[in-house]
TIRO-2110 file (N, C-alpha, C; in Angstrom, 1 decimal):
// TIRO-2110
86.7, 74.4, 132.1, N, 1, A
86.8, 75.6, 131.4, CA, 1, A
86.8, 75.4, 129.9, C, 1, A
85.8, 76.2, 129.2, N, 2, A
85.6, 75.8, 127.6, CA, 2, A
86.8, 76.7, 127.3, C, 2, A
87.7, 76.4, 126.2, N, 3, A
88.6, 77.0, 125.0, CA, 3, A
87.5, 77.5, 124.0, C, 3, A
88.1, 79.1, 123.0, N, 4, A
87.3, 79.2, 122.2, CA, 4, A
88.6, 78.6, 121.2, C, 4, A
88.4, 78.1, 120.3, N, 5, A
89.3, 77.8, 119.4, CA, 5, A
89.4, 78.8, 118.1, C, 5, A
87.8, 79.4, 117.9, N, 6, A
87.9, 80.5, 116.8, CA, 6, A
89.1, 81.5, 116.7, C, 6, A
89.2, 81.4, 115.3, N, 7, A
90.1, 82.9, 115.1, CA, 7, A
89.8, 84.5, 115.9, C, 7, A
90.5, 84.8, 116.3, N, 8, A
89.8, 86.2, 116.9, CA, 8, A
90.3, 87.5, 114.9, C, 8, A
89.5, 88.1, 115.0, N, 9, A
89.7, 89.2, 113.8, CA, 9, A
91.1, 89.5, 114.1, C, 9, A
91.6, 89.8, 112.7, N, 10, A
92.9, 91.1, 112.8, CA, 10, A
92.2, 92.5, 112.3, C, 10, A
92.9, 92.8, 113.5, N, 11, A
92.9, 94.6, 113.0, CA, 11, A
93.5, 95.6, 112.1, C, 11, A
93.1, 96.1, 111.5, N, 12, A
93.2, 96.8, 110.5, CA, 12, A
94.9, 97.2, 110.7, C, 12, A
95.6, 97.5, 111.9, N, 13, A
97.1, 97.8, 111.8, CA, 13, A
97.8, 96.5, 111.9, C, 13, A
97.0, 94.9, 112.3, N, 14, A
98.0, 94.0, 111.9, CA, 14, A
98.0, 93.7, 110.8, C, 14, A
97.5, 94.6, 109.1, N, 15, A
97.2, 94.2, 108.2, CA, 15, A
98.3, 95.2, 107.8, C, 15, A
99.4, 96.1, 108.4, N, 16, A
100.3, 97.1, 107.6, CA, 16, A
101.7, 96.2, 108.4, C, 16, A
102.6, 97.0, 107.9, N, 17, A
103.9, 96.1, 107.7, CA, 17, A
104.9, 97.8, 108.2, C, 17, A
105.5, 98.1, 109.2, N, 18, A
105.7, 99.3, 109.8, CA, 18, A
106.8, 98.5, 110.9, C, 18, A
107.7, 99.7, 110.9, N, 19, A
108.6, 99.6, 112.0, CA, 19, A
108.6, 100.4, 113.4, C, 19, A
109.2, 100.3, 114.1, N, 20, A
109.4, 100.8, 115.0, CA, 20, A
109.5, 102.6, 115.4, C, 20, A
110.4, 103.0, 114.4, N, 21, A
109.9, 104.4, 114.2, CA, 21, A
108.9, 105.2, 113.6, C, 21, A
108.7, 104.0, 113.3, N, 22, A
106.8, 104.9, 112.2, CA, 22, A
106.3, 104.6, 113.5, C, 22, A
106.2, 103.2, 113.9, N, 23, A
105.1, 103.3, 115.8, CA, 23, A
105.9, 104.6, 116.4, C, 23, A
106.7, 104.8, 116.7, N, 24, A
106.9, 105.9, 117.1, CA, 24, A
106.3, 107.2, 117.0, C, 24, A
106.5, 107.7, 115.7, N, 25, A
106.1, 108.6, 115.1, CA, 25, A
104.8, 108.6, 115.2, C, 25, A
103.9, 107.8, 114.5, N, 26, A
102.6, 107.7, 114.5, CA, 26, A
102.2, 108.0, 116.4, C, 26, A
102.8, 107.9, 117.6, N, 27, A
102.2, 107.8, 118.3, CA, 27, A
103.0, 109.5, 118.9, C, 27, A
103.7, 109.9, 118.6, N, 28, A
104.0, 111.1, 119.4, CA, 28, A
103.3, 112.4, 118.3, C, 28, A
103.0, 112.2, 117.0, N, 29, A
102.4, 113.3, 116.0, CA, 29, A
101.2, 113.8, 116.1, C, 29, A
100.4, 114.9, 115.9, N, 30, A
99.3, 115.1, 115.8, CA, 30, A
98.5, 114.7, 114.7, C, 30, A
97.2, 113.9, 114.3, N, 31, A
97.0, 113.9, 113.4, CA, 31, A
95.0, 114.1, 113.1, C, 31, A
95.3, 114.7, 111.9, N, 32, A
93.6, 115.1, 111.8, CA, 32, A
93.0, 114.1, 110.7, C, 32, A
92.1, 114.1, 110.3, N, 33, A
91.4, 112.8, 109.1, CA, 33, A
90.0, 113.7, 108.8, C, 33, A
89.7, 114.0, 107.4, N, 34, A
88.6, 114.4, 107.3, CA, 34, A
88.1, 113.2, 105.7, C, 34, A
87.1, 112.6, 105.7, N, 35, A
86.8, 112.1, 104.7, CA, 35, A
86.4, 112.7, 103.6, C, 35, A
87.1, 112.4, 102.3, N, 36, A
86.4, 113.2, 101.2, CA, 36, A
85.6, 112.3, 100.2, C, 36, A
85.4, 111.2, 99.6, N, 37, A
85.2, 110.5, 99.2, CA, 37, A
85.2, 109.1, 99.6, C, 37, A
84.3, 108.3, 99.0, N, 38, A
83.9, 106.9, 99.3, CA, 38, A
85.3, 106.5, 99.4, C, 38, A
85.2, 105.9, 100.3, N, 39, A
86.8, 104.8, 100.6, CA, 39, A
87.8, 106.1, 100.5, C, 39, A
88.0, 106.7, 100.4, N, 40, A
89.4, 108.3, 101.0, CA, 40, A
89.2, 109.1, 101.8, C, 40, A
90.6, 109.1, 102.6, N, 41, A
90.4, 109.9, 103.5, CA, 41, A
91.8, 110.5, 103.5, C, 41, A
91.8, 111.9, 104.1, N, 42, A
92.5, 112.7, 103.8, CA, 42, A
93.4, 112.4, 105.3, C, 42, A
94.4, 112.1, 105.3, N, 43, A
95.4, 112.3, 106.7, CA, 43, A
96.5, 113.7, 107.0, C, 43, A
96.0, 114.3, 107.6, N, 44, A
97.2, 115.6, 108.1, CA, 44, A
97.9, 115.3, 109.3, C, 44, A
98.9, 115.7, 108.9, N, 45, A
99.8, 115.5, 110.5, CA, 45, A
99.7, 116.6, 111.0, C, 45, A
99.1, 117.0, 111.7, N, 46, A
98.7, 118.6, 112.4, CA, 46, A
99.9, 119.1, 113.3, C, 46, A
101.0, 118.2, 113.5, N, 47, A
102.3, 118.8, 114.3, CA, 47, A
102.5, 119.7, 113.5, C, 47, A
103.1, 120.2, 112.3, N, 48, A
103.7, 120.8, 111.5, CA, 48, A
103.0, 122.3, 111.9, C, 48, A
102.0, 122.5, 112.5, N, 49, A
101.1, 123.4, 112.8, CA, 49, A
100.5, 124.4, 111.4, C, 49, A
101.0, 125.6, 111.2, N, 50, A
100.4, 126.3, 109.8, CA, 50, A
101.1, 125.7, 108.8, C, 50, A
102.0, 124.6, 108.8, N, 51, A
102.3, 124.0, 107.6, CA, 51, A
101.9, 122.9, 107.2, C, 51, A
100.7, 122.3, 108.0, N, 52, A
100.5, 121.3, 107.8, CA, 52, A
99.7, 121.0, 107.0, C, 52, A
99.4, 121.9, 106.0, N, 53, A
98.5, 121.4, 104.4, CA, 53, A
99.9, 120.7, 104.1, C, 53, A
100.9, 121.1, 103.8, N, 54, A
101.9, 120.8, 103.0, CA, 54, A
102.4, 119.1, 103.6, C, 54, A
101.9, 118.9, 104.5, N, 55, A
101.9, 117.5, 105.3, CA, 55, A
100.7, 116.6, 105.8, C, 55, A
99.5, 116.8, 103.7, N, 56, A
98.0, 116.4, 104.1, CA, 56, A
98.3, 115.5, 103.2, C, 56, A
98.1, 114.3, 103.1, N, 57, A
97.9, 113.0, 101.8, CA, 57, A
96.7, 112.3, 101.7, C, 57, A
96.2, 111.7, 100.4, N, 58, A
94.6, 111.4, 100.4, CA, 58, A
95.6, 110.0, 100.7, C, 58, A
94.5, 109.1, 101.4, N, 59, A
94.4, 107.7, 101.8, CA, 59, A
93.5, 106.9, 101.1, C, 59, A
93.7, 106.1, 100.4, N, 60, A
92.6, 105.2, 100.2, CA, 60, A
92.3, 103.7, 100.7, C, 60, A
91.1, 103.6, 101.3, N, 61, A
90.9, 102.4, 102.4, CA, 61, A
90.2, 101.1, 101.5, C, 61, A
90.2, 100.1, 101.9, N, 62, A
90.5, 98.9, 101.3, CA, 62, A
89.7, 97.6, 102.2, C, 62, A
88.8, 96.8, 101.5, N, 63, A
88.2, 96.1, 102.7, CA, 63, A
89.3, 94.7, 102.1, C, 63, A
90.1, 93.9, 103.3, N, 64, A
90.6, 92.9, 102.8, CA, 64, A
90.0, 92.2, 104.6, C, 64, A
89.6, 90.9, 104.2, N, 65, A
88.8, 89.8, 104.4, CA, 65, A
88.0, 89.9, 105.5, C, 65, A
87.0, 91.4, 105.2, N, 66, A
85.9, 91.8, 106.3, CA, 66, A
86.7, 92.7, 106.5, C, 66, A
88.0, 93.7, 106.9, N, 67, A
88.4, 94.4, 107.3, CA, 67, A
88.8, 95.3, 106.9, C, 67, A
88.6, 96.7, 107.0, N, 68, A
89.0, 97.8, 106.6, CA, 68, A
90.2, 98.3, 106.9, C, 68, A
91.2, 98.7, 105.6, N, 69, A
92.3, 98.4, 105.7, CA, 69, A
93.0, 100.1, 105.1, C, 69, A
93.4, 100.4, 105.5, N, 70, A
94.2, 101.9, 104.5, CA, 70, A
95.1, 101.0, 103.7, C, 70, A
95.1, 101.3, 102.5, N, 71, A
95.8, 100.9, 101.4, CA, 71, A
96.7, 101.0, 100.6, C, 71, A
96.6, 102.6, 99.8, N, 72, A
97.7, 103.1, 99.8, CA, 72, A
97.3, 104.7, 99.8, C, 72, A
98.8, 105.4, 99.9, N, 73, A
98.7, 106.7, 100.4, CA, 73, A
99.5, 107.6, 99.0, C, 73, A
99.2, 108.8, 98.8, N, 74, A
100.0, 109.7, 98.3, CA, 74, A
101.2, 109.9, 98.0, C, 74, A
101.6, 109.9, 99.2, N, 75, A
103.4, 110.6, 100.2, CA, 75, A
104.0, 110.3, 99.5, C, 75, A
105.1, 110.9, 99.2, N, 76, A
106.3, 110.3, 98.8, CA, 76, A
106.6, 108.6, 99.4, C, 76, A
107.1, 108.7, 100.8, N, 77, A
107.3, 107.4, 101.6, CA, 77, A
106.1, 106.1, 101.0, C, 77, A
105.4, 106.2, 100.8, N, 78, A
104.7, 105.2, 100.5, CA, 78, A
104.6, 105.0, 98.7, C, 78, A
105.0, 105.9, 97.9, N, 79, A
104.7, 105.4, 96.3, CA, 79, A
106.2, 104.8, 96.3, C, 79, A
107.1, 105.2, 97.1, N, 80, A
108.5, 104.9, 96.4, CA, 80, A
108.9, 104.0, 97.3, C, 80, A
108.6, 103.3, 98.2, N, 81, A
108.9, 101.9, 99.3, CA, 81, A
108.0, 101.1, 99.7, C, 81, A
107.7, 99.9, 98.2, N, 82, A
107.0, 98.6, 98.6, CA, 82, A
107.0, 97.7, 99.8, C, 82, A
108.2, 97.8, 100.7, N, 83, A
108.4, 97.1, 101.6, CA, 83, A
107.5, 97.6, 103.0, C, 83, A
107.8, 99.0, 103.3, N, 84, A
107.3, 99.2, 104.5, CA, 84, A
105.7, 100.4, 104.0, C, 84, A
104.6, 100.3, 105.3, N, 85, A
103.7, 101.1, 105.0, CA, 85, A
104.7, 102.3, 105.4, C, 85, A
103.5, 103.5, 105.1, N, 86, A
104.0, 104.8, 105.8, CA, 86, A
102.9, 104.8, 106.9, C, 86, A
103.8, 106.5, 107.4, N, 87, A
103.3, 106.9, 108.4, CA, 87, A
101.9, 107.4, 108.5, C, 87, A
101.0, 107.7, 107.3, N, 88, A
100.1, 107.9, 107.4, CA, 88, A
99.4, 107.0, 107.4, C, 88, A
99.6, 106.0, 106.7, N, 89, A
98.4, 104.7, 106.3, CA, 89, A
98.5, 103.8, 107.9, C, 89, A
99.4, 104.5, 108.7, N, 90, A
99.8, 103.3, 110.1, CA, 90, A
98.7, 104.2, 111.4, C, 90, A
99.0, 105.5, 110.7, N, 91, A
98.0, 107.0, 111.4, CA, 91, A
96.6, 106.2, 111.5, C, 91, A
96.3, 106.6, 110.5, N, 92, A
94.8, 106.2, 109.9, CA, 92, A
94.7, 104.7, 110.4, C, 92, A
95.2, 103.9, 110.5, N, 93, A
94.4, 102.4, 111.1, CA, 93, A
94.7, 102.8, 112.9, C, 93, A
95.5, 103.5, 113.4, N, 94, A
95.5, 103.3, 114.8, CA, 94, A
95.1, 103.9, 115.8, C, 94, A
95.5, 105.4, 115.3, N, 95, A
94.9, 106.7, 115.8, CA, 95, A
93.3, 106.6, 115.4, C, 95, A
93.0, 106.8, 114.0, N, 96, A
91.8, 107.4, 113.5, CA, 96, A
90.7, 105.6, 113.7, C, 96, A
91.3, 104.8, 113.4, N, 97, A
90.6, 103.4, 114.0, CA, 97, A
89.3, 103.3, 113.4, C, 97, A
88.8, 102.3, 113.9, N, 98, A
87.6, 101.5, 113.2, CA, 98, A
86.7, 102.8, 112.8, C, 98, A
86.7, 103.7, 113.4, N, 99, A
85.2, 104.8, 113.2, CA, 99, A
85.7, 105.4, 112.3, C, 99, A
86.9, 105.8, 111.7, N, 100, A
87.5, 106.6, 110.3, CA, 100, A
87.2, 105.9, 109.4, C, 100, A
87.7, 104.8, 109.3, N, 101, A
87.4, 103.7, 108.6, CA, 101, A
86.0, 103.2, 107.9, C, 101, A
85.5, 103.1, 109.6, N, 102, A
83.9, 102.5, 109.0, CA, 102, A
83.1, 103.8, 108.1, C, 102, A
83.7, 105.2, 109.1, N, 103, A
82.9, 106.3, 107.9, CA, 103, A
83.2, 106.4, 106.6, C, 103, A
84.8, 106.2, 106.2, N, 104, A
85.1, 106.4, 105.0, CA, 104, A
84.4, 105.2, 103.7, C, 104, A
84.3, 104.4, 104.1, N, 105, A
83.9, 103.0, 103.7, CA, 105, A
81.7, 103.1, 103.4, C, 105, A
81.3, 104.0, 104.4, N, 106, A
79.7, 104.7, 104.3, CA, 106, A
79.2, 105.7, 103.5, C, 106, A
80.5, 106.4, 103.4, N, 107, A
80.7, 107.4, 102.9, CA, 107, A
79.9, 107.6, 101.6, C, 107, A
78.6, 108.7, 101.5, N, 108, A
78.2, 109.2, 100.0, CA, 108, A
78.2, 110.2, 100.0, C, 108, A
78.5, 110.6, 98.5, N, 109, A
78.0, 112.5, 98.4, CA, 109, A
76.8, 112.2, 97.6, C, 109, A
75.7, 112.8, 98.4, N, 110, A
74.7, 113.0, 97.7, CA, 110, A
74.4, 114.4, 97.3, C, 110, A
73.7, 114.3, 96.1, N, 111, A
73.6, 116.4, 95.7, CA, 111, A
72.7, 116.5, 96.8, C, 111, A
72.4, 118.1, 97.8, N, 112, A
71.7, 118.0, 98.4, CA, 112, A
70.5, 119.8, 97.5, C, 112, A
69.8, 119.8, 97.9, N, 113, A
69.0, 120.9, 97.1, CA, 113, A
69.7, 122.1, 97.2, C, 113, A
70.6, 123.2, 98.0, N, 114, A
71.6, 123.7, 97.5, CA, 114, A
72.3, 123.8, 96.6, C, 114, A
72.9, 122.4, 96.3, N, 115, A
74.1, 122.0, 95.1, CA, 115, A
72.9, 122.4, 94.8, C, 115, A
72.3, 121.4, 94.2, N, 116, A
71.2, 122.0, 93.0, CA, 116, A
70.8, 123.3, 92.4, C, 116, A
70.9, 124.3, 94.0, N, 117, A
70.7, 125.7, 93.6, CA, 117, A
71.7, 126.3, 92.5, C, 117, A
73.0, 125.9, 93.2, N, 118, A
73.6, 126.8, 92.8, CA, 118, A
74.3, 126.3, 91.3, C, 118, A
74.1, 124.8, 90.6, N, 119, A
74.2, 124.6, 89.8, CA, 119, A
73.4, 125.1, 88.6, C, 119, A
72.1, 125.9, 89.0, N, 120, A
71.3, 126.4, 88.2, CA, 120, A
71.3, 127.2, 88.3, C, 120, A
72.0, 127.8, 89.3, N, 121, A
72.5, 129.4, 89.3, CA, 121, A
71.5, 130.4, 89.8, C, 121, A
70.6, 129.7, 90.6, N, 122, A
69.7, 130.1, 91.6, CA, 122, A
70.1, 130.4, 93.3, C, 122, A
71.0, 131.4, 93.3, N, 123, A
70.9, 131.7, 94.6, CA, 123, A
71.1, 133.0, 94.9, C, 123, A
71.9, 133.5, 96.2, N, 124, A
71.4, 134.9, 96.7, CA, 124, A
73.3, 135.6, 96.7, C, 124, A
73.5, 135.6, 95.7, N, 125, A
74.9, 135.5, 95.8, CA, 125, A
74.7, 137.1, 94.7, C, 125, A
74.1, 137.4, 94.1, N, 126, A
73.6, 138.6, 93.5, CA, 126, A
73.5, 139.4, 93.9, C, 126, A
72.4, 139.8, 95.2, N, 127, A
71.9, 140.5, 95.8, CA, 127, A
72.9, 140.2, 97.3, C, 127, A
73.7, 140.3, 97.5, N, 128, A
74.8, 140.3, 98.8, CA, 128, A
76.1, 140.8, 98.1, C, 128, A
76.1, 141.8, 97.5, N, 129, A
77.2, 142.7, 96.8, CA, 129, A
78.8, 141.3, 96.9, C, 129, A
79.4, 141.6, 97.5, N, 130, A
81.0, 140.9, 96.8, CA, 130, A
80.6, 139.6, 98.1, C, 130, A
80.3, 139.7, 98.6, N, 131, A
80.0, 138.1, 99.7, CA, 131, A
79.1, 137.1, 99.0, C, 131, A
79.9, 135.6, 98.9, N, 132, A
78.7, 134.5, 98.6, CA, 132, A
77.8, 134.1, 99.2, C, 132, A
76.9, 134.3, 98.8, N, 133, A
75.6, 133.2, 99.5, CA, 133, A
76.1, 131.9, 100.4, C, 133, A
75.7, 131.5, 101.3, N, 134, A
76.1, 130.5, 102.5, CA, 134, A
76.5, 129.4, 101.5, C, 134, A
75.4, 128.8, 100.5, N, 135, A
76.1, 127.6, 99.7, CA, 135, A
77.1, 127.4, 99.0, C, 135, A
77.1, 129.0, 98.2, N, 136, A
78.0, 129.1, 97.5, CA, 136, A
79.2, 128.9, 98.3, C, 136, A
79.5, 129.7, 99.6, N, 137, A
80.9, 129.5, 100.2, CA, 137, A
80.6, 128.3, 100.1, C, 137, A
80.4, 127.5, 100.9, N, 138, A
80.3, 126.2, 101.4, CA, 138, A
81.3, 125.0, 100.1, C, 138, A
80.4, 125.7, 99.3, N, 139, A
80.9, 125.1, 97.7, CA, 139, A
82.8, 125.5, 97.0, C, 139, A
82.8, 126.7, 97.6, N, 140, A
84.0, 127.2, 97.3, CA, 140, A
84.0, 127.8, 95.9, C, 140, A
82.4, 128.7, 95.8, N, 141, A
81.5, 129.5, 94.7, CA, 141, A
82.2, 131.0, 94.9, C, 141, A
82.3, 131.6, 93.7, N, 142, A
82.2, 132.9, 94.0, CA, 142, A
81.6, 133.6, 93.4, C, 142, A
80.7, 134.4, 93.5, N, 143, A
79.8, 135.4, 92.9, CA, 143, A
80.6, 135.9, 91.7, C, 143, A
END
């Protein structure tokens, strides 16, 4: 029987430093991930239900040695305790996993011809009395 002797990878959550209760937590909470920018991602804990804007923090992800890593987070818990990750940045590597990760990390905004429209202030937001044009919403435009 051959041995492989190679390192096997670490995963992105053996790269955070978390206790017991954050595993906890992270594993009984709801949580959503929408990417907004290259390397950031937004973490909500969706338990809170209609209050869960107020429990959204941007994340920003981190490649350390081939691996994509959440880095640091917003929250209170994480700017004010060097020692332990938080709950979100433990979210985001375990729940949301390599595919959060690898998108946030691909992640571009490119202008697409829309933007463009409406940056030139070419669109149909005129003629649709008090409703924006599809881009404009899209944009968070208002006539």
């Amino acid at each position: 029987m051959e041995t492989n002797t190679a390192e096997r990878n670490k995963s992105a959550v053996e790269y955070l430093n978390f206790g017991a209760k954050t595993s906890k937590r992270v594993t009984w909470e709801s949580w959503e991930f929408t990417i907004e920018a290259p390397h950031l991602v937004r973490v909500t804990n969706a338990s809170y239900g209609v209050e869960k804007d107020d429990h959204s923090y941007l994340v920003g992800v981190e490649d350390r040695d081939g691996v994509l890593v959440p880095a640091e987070c917003e929250c209170p818990a994480d700017m004010y305790n060097e020692e332990y990750d938080c709950k979100h940045k433990v979210a985001l590597a375990a729940v949301g996993g390599a595919v959060v990760l690898d998108a946030a990390a691909a992640f571009s905004h490119q202008s697409t011809e829309s933007d463009e429209s409406i940056l030139a202030g070419e669109c149909d937001c005129t003629i649709l009395s008090d409703l924006p044009c599809w881009p404009c919403y899209q944009k968070g435009v208002r006539a």
